[in-house]
Backbone as JSON, one array per atom type, in Angstrom:
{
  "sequence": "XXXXXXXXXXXXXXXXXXXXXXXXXXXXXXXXXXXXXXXXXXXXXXXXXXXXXXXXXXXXXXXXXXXXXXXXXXXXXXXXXXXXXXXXXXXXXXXXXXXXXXXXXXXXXXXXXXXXXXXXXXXXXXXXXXXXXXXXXXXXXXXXXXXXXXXXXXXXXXXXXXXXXXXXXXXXXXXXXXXXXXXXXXXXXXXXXXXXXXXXXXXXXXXXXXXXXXXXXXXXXXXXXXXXXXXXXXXXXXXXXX",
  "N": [[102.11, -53.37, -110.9], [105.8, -53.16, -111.09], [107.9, -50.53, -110.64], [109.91, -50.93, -112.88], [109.38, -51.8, -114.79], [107.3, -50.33, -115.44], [108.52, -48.2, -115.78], [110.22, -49.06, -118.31], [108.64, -48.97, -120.51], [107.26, -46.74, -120.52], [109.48, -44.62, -120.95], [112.22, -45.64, -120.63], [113.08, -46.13, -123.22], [113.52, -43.64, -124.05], [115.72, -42.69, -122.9], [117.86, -44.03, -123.05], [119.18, -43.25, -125.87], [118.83, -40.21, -126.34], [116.47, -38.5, -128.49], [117.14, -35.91, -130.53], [115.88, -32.93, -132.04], [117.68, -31.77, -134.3], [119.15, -29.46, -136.75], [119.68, -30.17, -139.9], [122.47, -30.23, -142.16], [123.48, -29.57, -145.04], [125.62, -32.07, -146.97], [128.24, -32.6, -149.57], [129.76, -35.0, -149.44], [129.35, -38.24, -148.68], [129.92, -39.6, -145.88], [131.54, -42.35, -144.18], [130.34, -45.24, -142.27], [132.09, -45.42, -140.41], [132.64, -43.06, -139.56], [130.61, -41.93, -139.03], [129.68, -43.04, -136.55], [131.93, -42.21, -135.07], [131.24, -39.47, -135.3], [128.95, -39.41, -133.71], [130.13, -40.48, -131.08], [131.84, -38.59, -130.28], [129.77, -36.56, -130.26], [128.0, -37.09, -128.29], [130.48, -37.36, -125.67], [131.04, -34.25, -125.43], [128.63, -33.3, -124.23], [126.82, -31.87, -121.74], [124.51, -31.14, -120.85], [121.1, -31.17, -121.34], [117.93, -30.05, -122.25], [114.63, -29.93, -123.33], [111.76, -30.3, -125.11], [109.39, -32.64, -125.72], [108.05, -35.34, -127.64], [106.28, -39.06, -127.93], [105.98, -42.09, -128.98], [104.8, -45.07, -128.46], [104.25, -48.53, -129.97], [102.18, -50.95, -129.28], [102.73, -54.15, -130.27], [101.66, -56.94, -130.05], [99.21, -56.4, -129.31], [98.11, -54.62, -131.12], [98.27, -51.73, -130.02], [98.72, -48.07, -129.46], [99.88, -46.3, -127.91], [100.97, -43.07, -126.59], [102.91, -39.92, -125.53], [103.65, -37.06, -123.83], [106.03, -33.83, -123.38], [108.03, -32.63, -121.52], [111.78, -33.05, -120.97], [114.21, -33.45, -119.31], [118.44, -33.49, -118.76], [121.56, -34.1, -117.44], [124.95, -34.79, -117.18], [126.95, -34.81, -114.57], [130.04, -34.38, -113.89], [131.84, -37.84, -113.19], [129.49, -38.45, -112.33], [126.78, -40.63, -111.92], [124.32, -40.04, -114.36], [121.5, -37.58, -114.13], [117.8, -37.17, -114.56], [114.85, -36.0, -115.46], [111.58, -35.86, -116.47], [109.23, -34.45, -117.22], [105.52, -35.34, -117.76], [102.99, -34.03, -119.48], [101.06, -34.94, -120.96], [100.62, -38.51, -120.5], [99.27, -37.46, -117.43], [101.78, -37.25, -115.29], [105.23, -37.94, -113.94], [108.49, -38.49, -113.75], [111.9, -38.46, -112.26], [115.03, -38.22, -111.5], [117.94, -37.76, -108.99], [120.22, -38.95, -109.8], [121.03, -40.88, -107.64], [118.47, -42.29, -106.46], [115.51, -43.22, -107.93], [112.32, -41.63, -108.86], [108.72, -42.24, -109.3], [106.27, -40.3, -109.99], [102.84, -40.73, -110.28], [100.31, -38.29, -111.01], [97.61, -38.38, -111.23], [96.52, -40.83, -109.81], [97.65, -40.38, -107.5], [100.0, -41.77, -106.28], [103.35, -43.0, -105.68], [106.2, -44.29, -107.23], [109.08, -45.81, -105.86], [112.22, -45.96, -106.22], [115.82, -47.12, -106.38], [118.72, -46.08, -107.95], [120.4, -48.1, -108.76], [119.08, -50.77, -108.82], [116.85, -51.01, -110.44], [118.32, -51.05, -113.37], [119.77, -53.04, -113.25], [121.15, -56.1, -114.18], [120.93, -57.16, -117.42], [119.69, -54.77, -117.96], [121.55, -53.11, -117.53], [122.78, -51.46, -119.84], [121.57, -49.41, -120.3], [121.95, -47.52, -117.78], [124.99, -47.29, -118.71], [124.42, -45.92, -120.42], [123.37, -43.54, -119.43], [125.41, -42.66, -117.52], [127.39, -42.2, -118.76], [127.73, -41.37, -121.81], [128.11, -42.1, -125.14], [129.79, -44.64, -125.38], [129.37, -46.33, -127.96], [130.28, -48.09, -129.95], [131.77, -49.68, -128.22], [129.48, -51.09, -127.18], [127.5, -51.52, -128.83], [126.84, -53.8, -132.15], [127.09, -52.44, -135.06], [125.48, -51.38, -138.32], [124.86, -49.41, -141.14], [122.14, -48.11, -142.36], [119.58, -49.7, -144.28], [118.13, -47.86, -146.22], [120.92, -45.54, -146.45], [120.7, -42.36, -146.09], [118.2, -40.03, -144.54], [115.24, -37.87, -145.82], [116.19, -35.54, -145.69], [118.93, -35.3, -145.53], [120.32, -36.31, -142.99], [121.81, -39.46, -141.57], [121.41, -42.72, -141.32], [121.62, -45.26, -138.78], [121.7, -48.94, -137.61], [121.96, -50.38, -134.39], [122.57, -52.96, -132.64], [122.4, -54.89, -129.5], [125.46, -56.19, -128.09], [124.77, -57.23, -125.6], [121.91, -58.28, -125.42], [119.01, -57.49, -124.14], [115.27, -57.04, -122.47], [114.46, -55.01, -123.04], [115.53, -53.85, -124.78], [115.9, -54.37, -128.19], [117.06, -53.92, -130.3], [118.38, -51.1, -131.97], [117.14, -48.17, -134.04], [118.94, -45.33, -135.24], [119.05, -41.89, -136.05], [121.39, -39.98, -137.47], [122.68, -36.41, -136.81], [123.29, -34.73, -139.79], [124.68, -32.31, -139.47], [126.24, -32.88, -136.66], [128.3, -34.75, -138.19], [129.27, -33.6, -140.67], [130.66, -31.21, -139.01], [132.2, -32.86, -137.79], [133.93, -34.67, -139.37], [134.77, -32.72, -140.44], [136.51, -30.9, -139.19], [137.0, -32.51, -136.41], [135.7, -32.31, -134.19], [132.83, -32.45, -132.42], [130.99, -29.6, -131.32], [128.85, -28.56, -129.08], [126.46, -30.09, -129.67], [123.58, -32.09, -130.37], [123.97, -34.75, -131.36], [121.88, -36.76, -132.06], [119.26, -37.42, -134.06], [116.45, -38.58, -134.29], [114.92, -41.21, -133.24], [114.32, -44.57, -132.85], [113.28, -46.96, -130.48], [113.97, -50.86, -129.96], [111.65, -53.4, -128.57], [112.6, -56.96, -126.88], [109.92, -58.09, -127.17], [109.3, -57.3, -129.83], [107.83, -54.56, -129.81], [108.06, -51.04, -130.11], [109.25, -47.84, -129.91], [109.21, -44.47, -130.1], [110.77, -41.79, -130.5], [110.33, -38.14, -130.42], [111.89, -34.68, -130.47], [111.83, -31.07, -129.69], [112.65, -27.82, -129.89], [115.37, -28.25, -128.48], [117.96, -27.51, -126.04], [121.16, -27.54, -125.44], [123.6, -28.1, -123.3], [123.65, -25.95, -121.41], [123.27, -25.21, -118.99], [121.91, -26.35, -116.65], [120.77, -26.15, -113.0], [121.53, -28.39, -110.26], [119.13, -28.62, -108.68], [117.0, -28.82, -109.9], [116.29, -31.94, -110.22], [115.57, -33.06, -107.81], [112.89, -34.25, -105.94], [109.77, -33.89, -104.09], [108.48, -35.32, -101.81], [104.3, -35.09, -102.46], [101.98, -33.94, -99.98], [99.87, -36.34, -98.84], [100.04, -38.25, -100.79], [100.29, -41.64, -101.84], [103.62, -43.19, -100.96], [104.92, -45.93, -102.82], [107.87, -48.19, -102.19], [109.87, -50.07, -104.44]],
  "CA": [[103.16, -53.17, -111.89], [106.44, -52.57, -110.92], [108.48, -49.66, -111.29], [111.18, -50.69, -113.81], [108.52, -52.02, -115.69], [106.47, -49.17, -115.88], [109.66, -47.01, -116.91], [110.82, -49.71, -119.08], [107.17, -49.08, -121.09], [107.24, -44.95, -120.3], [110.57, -44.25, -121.17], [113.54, -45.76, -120.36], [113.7, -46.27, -124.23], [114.08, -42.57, -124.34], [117.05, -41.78, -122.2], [118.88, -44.74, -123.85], [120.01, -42.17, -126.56], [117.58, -39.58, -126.29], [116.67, -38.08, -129.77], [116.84, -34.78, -130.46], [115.64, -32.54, -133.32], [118.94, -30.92, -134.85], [119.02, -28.96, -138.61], [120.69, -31.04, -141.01], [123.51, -29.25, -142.97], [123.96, -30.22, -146.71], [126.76, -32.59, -147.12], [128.31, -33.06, -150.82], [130.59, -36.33, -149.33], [128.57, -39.45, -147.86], [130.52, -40.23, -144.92], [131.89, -43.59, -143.83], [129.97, -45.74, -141.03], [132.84, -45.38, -139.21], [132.82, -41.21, -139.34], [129.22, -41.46, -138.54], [129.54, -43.14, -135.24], [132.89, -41.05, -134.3], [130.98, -38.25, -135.02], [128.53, -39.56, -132.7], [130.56, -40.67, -129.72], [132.25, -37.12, -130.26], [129.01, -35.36, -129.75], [128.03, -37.31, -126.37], [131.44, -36.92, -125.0], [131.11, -33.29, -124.94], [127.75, -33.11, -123.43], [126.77, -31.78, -119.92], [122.99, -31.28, -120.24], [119.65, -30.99, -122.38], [116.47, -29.87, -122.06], [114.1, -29.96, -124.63], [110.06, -30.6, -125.52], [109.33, -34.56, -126.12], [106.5, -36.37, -127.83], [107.07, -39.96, -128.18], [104.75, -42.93, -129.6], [105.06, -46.35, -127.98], [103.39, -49.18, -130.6], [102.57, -52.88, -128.63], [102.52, -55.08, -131.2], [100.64, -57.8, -129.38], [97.55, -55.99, -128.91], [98.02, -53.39, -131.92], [97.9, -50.49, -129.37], [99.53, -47.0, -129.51], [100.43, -45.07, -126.69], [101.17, -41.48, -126.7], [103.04, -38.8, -124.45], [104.5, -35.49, -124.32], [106.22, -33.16, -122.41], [109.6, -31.76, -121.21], [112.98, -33.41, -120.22], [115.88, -32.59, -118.48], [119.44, -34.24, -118.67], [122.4, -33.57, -116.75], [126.29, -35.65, -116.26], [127.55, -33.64, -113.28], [131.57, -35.13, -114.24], [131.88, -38.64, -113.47], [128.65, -39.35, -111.31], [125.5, -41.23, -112.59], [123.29, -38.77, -114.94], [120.44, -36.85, -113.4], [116.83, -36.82, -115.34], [113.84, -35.56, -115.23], [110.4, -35.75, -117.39], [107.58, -33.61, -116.77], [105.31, -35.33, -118.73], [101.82, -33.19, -119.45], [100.64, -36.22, -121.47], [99.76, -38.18, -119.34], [99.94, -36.21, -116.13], [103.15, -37.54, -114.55], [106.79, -37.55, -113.41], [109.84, -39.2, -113.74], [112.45, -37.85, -111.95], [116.59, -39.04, -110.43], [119.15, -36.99, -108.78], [121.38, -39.98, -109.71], [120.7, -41.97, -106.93], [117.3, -42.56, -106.23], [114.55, -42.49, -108.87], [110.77, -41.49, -107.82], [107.61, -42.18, -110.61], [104.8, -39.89, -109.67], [101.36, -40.72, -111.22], [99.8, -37.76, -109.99], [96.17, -38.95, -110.8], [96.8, -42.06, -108.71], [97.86, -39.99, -106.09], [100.96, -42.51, -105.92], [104.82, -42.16, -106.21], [106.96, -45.05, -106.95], [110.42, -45.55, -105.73], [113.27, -47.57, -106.5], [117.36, -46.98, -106.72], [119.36, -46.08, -109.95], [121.76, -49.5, -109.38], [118.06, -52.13, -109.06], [116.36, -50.12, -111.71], [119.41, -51.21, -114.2], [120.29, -54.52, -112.85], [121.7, -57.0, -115.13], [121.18, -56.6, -118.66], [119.08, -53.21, -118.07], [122.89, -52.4, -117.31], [123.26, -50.62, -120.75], [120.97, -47.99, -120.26], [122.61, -47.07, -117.0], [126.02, -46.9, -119.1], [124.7, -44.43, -121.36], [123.7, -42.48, -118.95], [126.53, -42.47, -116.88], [128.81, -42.5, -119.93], [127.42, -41.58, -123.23], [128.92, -41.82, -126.44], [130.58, -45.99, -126.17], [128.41, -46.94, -128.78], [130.61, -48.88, -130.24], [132.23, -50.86, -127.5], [128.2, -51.63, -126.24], [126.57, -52.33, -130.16], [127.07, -53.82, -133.26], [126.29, -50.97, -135.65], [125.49, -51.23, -139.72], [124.09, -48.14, -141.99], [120.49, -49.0, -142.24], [118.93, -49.94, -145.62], [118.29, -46.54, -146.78], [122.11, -45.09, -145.47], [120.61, -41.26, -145.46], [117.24, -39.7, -144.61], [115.13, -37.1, -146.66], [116.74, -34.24, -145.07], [120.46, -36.17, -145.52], [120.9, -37.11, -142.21], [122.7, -40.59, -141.45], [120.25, -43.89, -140.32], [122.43, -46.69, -138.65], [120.92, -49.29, -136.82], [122.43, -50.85, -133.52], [122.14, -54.34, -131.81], [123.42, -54.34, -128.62], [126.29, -57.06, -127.31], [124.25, -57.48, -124.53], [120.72, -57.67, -125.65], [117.81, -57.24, -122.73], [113.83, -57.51, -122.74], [113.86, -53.55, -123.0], [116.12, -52.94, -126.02], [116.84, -55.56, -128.57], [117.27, -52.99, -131.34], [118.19, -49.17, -131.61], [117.5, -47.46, -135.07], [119.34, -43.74, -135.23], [119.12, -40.67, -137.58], [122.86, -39.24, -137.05], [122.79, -35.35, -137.71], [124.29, -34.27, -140.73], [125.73, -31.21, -139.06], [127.26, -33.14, -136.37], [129.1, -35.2, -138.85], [129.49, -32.63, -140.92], [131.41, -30.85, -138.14], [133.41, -33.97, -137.21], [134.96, -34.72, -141.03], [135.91, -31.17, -141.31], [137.34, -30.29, -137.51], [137.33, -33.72, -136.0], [135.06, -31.97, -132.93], [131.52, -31.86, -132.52], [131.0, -29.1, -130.02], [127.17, -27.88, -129.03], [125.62, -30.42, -130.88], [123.36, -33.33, -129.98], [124.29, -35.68, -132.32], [121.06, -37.63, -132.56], [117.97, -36.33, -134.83], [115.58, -39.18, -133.93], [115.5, -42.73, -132.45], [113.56, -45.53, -132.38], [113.83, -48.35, -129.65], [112.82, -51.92, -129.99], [112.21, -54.25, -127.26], [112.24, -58.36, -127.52], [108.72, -58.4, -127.82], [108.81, -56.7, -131.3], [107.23, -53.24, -129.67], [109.14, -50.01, -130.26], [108.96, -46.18, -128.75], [109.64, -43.37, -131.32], [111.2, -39.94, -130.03], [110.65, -36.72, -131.12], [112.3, -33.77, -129.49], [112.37, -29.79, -130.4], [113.64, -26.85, -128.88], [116.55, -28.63, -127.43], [119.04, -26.69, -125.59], [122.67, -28.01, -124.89], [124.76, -27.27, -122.31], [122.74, -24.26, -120.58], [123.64, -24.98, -117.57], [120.81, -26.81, -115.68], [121.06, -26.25, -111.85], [120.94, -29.51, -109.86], [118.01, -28.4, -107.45], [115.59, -29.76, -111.01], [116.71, -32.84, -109.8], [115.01, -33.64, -106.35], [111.65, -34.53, -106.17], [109.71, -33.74, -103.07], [106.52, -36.13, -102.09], [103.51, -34.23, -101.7], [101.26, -34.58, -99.08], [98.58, -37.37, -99.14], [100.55, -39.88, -102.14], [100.95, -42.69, -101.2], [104.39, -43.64, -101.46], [105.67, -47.4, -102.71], [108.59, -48.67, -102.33], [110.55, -51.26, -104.97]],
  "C": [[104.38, -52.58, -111.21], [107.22, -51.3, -111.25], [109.47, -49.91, -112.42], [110.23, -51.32, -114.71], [107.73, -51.34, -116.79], [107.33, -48.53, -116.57], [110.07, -47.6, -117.82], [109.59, -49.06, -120.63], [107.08, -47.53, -121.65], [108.35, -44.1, -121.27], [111.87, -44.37, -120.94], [114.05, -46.11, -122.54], [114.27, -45.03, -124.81], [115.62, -41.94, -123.68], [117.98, -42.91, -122.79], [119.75, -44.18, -124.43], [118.41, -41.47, -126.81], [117.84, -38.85, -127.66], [115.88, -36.62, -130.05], [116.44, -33.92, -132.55], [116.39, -31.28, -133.84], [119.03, -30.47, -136.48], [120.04, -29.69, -138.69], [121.03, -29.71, -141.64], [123.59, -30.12, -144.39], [125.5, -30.64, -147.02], [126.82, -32.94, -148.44], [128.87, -34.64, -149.91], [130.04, -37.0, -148.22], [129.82, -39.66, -146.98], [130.28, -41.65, -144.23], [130.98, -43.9, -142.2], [130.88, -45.39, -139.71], [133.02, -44.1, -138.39], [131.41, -41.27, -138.59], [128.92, -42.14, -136.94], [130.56, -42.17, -134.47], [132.53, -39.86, -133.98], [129.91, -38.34, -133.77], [128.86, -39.52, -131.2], [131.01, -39.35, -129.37], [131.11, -36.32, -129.72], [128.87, -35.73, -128.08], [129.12, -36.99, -125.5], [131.58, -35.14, -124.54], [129.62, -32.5, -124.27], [127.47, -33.29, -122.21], [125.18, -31.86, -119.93], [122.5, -30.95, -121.57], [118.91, -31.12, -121.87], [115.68, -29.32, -123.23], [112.38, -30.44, -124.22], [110.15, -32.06, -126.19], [107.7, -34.74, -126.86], [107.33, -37.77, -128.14], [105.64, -40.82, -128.22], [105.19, -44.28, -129.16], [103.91, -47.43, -129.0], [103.95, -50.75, -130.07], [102.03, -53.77, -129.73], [101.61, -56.38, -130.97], [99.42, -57.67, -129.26], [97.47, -54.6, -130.28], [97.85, -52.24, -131.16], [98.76, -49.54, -129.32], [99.01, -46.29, -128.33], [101.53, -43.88, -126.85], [101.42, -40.75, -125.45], [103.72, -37.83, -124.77], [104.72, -35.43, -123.28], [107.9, -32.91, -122.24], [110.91, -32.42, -120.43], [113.75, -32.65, -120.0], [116.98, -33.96, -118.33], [120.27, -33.43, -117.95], [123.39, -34.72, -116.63], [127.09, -34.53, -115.44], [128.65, -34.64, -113.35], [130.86, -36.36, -113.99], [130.32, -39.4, -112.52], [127.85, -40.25, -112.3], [124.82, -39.53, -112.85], [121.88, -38.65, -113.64], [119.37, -36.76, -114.39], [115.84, -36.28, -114.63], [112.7, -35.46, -116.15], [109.7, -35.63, -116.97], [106.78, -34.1, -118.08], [103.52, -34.26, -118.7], [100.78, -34.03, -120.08], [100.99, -37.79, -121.14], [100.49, -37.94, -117.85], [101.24, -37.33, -115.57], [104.27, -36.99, -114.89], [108.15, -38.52, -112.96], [111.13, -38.12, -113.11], [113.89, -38.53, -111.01], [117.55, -37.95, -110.33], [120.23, -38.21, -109.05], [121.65, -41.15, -108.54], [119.15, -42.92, -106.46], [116.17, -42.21, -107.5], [112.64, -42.72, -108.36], [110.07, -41.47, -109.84], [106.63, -41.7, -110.03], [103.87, -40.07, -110.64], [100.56, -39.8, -110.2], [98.15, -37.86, -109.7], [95.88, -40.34, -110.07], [96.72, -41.56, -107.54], [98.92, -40.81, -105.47], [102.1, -42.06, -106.74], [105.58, -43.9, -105.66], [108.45, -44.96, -106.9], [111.39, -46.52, -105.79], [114.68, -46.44, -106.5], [117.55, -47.36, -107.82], [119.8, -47.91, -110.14], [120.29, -50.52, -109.33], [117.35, -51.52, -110.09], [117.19, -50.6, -113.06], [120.23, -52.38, -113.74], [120.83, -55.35, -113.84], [121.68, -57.12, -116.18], [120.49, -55.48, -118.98], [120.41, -52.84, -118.07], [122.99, -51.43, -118.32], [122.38, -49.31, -121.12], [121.64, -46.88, -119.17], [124.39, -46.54, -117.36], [125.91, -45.53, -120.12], [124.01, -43.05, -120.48], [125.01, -41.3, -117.35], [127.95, -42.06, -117.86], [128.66, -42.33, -121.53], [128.49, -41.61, -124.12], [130.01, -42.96, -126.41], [129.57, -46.67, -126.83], [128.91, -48.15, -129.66], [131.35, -49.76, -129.54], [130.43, -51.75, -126.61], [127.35, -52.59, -127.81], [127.44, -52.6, -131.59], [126.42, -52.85, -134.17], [126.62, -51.2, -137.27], [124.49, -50.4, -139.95], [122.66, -49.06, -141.82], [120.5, -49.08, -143.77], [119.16, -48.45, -146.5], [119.46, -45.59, -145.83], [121.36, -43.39, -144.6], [118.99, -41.12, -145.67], [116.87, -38.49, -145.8], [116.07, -35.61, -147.07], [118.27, -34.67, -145.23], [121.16, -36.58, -144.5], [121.12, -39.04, -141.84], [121.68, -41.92, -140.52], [121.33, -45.23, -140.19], [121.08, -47.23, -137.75], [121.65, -50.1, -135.71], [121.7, -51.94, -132.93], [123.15, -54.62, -130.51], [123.92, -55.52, -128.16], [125.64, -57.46, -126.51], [122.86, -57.32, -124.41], [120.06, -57.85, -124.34], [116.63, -56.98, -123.2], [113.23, -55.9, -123.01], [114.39, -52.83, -123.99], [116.96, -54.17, -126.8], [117.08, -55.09, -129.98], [117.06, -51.61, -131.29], [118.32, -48.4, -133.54], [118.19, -45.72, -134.72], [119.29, -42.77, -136.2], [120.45, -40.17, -136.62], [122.67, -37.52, -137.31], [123.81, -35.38, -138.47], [125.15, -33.28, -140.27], [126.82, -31.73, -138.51], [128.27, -34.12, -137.36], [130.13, -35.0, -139.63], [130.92, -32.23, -140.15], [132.69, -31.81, -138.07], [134.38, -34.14, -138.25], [135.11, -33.55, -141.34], [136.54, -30.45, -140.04], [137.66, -30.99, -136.92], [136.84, -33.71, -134.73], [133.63, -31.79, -133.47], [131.34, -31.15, -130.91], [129.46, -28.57, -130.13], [126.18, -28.21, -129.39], [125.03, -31.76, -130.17], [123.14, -34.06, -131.35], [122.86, -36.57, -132.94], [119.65, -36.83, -133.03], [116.52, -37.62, -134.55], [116.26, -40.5, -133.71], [114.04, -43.61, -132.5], [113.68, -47.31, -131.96], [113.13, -50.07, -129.77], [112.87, -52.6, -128.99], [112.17, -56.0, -127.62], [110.74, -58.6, -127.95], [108.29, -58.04, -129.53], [108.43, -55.34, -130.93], [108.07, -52.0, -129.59], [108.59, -48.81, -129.92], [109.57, -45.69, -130.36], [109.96, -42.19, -130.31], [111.46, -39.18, -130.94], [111.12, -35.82, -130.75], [111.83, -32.23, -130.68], [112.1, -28.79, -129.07], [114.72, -27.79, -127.77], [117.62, -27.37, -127.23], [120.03, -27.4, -124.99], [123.37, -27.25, -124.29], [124.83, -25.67, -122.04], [123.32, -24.13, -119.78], [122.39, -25.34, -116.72], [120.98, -27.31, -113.88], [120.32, -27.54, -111.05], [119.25, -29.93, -108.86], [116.51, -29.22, -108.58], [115.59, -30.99, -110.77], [116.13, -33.81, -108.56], [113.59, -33.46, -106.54], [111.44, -34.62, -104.29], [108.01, -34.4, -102.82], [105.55, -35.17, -101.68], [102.65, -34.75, -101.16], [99.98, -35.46, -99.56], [98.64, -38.15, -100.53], [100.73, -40.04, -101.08], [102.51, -43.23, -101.63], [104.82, -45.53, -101.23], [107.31, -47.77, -103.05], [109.06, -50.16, -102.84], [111.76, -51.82, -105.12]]
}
């Protein structure tokens, strides 16, 4: 199995727009599709990092099977480079990990560590994962975007759903919960500052099979020092190169 495969499967549906778990604020005035992405692009634009607690549910439709993981990310846009991640997952044991150029997949019960580069990793219509994390928050120059069916959730945050200009075998639909706060925020200041805009996500791929993200305890713009970033092989993996 290759590596962009494997991450395609793991989680590249999570760093797409990674979905975080933000309190909704009580809005009297439904805000316009159009407020609810501004307020969006607004929040990514002012984000430097997150780290937060993950679970996330992968369902393959082909074989009815659910797959399950947890565990702890890390984001980072250090100005204009390529983003920096990281997922410690604890479910099951592994490691995803890119200083922005190079990305390593440890399976540490394998005892193997796969390796590949950010730019073949994101090759040709993977491209739009690599834009959001180089660039979050053009959501609307990358997808077509209409409210979903039911516009707001229980809690009153905002469900659009996105199809992206440029569909690919790893994302051929993006549902979103918008927070109400950040929106909130945005139609009454016209800034969302401190806020990760997204309260859940779920990715689809052409096959029909979709990832769910959950996040909590997120923390924005801490300050996450780049050294979380490098991954160091340990002795006796095998490392492959893709």
């Amino acid at each position: 199995m290759s590596l962009i495969s494997t991450i395609n499967r793991f989680f590249l549906s999570l760093f797409l727009l990674i979905a975080m778990a933000t309190p909704a604020l009580s809005v009297e005035k439904t805000a316009s599709l159009k407020e609810v992405v501004s307020a969006l692009e607004k929040g990514y634009s002012t984000l430097q990092d997150v780290q937060a607690d993950f679970s996330q549910k992968t369902v393959i439709t082909s074989i009815g099977k659910e797959q399950r993981g947890s565990g702890e990310v890390l984001l980072k846009r250090p100005g204009s480079a390529t983003a920096m991640f990281r997922f410690n997952y604890t479910k099951p044991n592994q490691q995803i990990v890119s200083n922005g150029k190079q990305v390593w997949f440890y399976l540490q019960d394998n005892k193997q560590v796969m390796v590949s580069s950010v730019a073949a990793m994101f090759k040709g219509t993977n491209g739009v994962a690599l834009s959001y994390l180089t660039g979050l928050g053009h959501v609307s120059r990358d997808f077509n975007i209409t409210s979903a069916k039911e516009q707001r959730d229980k809690n009153g945050n905002y469900q659009i759903v996105l199809i992206p200009k440029k569909p690919s075998a790893v994302l051929a639909k993006l549902h979103l919960s918008v927070s109400a706060e950040a929106v909130d925020s945005f139609t009454k200041n016209g800034e969302v500052k401190d806020i990760f805009p997204i309260v859940s996500s779920i990715v689809f791929d052409a096959g029909g099979n979709e990832t769910r993200i959950d996040y909590n305890r997120a923390r924005v713009n801490k300050g996450i020092d780049n050294s979380k970033f490098n991954f160091k092989v340990p002795a006796g993996v095998e490392v492959i190169k893709q």
